[in-house]
C-alpha positions as a printed NumPy array, in Angstrom:
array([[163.609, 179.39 , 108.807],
       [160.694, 181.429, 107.744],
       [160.175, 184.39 , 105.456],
       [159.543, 187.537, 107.544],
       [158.802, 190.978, 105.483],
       [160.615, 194.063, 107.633],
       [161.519, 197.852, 107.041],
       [164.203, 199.646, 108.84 ],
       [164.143, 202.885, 110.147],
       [166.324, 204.926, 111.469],
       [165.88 , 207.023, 114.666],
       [169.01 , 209.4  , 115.677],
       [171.232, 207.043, 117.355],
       [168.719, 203.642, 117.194],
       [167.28 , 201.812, 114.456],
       [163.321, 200.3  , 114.502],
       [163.287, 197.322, 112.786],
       [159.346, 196.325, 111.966],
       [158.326, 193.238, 110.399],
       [155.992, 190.634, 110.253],
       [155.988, 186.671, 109.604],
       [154.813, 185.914, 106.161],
       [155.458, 182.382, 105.513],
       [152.02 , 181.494, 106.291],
       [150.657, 183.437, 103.74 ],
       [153.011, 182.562, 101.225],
       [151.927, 178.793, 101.972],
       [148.218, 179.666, 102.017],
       [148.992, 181.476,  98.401],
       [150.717, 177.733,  97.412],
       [147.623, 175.756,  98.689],
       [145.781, 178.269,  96.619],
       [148.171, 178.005,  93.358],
       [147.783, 174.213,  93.426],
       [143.746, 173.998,  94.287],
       [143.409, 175.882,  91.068],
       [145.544, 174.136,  88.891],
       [143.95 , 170.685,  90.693],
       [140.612, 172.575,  89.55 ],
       [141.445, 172.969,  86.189],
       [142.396, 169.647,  85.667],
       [139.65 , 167.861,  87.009],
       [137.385, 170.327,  85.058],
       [139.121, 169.856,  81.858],
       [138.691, 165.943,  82.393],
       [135.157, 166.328,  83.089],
       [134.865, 168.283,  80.364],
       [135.947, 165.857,  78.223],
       [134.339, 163.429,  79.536],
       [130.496, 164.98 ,  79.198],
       [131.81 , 165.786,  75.433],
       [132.872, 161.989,  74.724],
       [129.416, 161.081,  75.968],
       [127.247, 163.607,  74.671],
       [128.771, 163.45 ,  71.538],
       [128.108, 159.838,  71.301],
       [124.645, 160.39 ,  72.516],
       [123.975, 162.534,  69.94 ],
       [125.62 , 160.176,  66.798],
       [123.186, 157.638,  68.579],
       [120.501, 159.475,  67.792],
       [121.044, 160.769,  64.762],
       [122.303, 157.27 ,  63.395],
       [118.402, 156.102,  64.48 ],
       [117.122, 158.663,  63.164],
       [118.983, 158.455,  59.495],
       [118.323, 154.906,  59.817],
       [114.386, 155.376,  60.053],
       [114.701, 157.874,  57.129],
       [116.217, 155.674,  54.914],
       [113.182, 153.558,  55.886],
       [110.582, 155.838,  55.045],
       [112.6  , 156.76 ,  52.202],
       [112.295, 152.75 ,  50.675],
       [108.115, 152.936,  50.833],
       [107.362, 151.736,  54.642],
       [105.402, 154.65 ,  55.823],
       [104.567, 152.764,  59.064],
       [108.11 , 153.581,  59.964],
       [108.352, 156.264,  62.754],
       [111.213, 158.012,  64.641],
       [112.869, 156.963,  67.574],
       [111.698, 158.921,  70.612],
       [113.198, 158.168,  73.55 ],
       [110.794, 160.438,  75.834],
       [114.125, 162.028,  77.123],
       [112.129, 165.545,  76.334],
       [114.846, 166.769,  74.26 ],
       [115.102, 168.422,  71.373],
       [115.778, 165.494,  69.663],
       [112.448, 163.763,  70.834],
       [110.607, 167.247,  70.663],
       [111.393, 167.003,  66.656],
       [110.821, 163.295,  66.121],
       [107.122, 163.57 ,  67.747],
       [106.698, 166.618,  65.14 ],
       [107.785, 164.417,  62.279],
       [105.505, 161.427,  63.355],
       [103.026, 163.474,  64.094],
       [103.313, 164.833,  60.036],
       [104.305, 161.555,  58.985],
       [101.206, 159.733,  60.397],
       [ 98.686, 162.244,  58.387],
       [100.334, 161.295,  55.211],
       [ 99.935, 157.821,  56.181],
       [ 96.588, 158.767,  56.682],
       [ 96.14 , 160.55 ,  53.631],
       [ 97.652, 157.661,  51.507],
       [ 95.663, 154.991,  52.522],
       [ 92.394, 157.478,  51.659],
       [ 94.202, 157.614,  48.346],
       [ 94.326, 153.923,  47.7  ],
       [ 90.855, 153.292,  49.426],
       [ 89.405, 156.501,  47.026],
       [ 91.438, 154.393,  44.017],
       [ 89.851, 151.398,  44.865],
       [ 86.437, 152.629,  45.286],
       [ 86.798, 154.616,  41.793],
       [ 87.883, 150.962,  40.19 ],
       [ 85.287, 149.197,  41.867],
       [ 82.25 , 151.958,  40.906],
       [ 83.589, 152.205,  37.686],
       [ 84.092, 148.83 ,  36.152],
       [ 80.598, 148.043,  35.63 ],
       [ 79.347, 150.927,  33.787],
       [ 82.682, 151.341,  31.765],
       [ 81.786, 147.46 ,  30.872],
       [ 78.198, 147.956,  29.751],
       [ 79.63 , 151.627,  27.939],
       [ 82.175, 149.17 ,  26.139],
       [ 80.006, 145.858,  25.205],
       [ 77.446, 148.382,  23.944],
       [ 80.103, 150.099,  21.667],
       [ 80.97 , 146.423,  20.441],
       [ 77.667, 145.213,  19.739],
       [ 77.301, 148.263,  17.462],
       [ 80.735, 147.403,  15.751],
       [ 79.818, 143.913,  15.543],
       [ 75.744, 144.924,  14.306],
       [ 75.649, 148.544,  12.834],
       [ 71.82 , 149.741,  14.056],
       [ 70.079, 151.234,  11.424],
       [ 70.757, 155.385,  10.754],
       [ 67.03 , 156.118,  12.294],
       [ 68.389, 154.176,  15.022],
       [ 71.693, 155.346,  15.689],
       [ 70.761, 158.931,  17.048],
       [ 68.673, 157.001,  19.992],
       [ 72.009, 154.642,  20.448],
       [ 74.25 , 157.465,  20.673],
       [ 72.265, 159.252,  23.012],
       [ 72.151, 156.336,  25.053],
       [ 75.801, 156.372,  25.065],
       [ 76.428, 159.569,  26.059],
       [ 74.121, 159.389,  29.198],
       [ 76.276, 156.503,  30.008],
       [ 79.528, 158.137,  29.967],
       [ 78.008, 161.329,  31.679],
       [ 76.673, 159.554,  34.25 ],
       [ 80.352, 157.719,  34.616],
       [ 81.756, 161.876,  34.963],
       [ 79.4  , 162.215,  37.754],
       [ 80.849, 159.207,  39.448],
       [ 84.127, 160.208,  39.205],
       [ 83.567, 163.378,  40.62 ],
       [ 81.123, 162.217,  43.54 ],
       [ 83.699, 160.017,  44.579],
       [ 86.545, 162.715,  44.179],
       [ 84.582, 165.105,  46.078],
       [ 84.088, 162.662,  48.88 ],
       [ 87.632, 161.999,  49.146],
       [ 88.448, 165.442,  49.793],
       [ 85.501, 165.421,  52.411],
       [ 87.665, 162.72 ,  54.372],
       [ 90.862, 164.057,  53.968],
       [ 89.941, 167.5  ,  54.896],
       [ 90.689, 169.492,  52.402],
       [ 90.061, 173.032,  51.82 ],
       [ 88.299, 175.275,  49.262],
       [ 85.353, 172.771,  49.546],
       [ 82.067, 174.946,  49.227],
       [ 79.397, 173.18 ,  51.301],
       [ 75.674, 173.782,  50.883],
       [ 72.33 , 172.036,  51.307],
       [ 70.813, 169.207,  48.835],
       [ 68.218, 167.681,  48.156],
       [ 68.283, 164.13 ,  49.49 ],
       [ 65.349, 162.991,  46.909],
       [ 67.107, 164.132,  44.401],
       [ 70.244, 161.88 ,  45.259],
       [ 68.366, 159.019,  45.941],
       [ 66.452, 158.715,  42.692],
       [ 70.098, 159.237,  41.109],
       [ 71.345, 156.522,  43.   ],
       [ 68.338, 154.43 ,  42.276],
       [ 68.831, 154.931,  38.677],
       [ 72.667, 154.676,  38.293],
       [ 72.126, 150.984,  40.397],
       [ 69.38 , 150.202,  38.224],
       [ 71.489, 148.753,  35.197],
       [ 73.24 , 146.799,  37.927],
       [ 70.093, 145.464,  39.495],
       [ 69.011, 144.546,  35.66 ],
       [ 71.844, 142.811,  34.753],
       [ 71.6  , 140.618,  38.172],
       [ 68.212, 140.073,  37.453],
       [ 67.077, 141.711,  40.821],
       [ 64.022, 144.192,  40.373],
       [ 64.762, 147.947,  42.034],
       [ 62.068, 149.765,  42.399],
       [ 62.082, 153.444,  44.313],
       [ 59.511, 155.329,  45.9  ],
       [ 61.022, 158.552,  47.375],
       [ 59.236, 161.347,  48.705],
       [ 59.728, 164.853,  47.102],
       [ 62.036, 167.627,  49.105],
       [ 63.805, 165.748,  51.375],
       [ 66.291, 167.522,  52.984]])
């Protein structure tokens, strides 16, 4: 049996009958009905299936990357960020972290070289500064004295400030700072300072330094 679609008309005495065969279409419109709901079942699944994944994919990342914060967090700045050159935006914001995270490694270890060098040039001077100070303590100089002593002193301790801030200013040379006014010396100049701030050393080792620098170097 199949499903037909007819009208009937009537003519005088006779009667048309039209129609046409339509189970075809109605099975065609079944195949159709059931391709779609097949569709949307197999693109549901999917679906789920890329969200499962992803969404693991994603707490895998982000578990790294918590994992390397707490890291950083505890002192190690050698620690870096996972990258796992998938050229996501995952990896695209790790490199930018790295990236910041391996000029502040940078700038730390100029920090603890520039502490260093600051103990280092320091220690001597602040030692003969102090051992003079006791051997006044311990042997008072006499008051016609004591003006010279004093002003012995002093140059000691400004010499000392213009340690400090040689070094300082060299440190934020290296680390590129800004707001750092450059302009032209005199190299004579700088070398008769050093000369005379190693000087004291040189005595104190016994060694003789002697300098014999041209003027205007530049």
């Amino acid at each position: 049996a199949h499903r037909a679609l007819a009208k009937l008309t009537v003519l005088g005495r006779y009667q048309l009958l039209v129609g046409r065969d339509v189970e075809d279409r109605i099975e065609f419109s079944t195949i159709i009905k059931r391709s779609i709901r097949g569709a949307i079942v197999v693109v549901v699944a999917l679906a789920l299936l890329s969200w499962i994944f992803l969404s693991r994919s994603v707490l895998r990342k982000v578990d790294a990357v918590a994992a390397s914060s707490r890291q950083i967090i505890a002192g190690d700045l050698t620690g870096r960020l996972p990258v796992d050159r998938a050229g996501d935006e995952f990896d695209r914001l790790a490199e930018t972290v790295n990236t910041k995270l391996d000029e502040i490694n940078r700038l730390h270890s100029g920090l603890q070289e520039v502490s260093q060098n600051i103990a280092h040039d320091l220690k001597t001077p602040l030692t003969r500064v102090r051992n003079k100070l006791d051997e006044i303590a311990r042997t008072p100089p006499a008051p016609e004295a004591m003006e010279d002593v004093l002003s012995s002193t002093i140059d000691e301790c400004d010499q000392l400030i213009r340690t400090f801030e040689a070094l300082l200013t060299i440190a934020r040379v290296e680390s590129h700072s800004s707001g750092l006014a450059l302009e032209p010396i005199d190299l004579s100049v700088l070398v008769a300072d050093m000369a005379e701030f190693y000087e004291p050393a040189a005595e104190d080792a016994g060694l003789p330094l002697r300098a014999d620098i041209a003027p205007g170097l530049a």
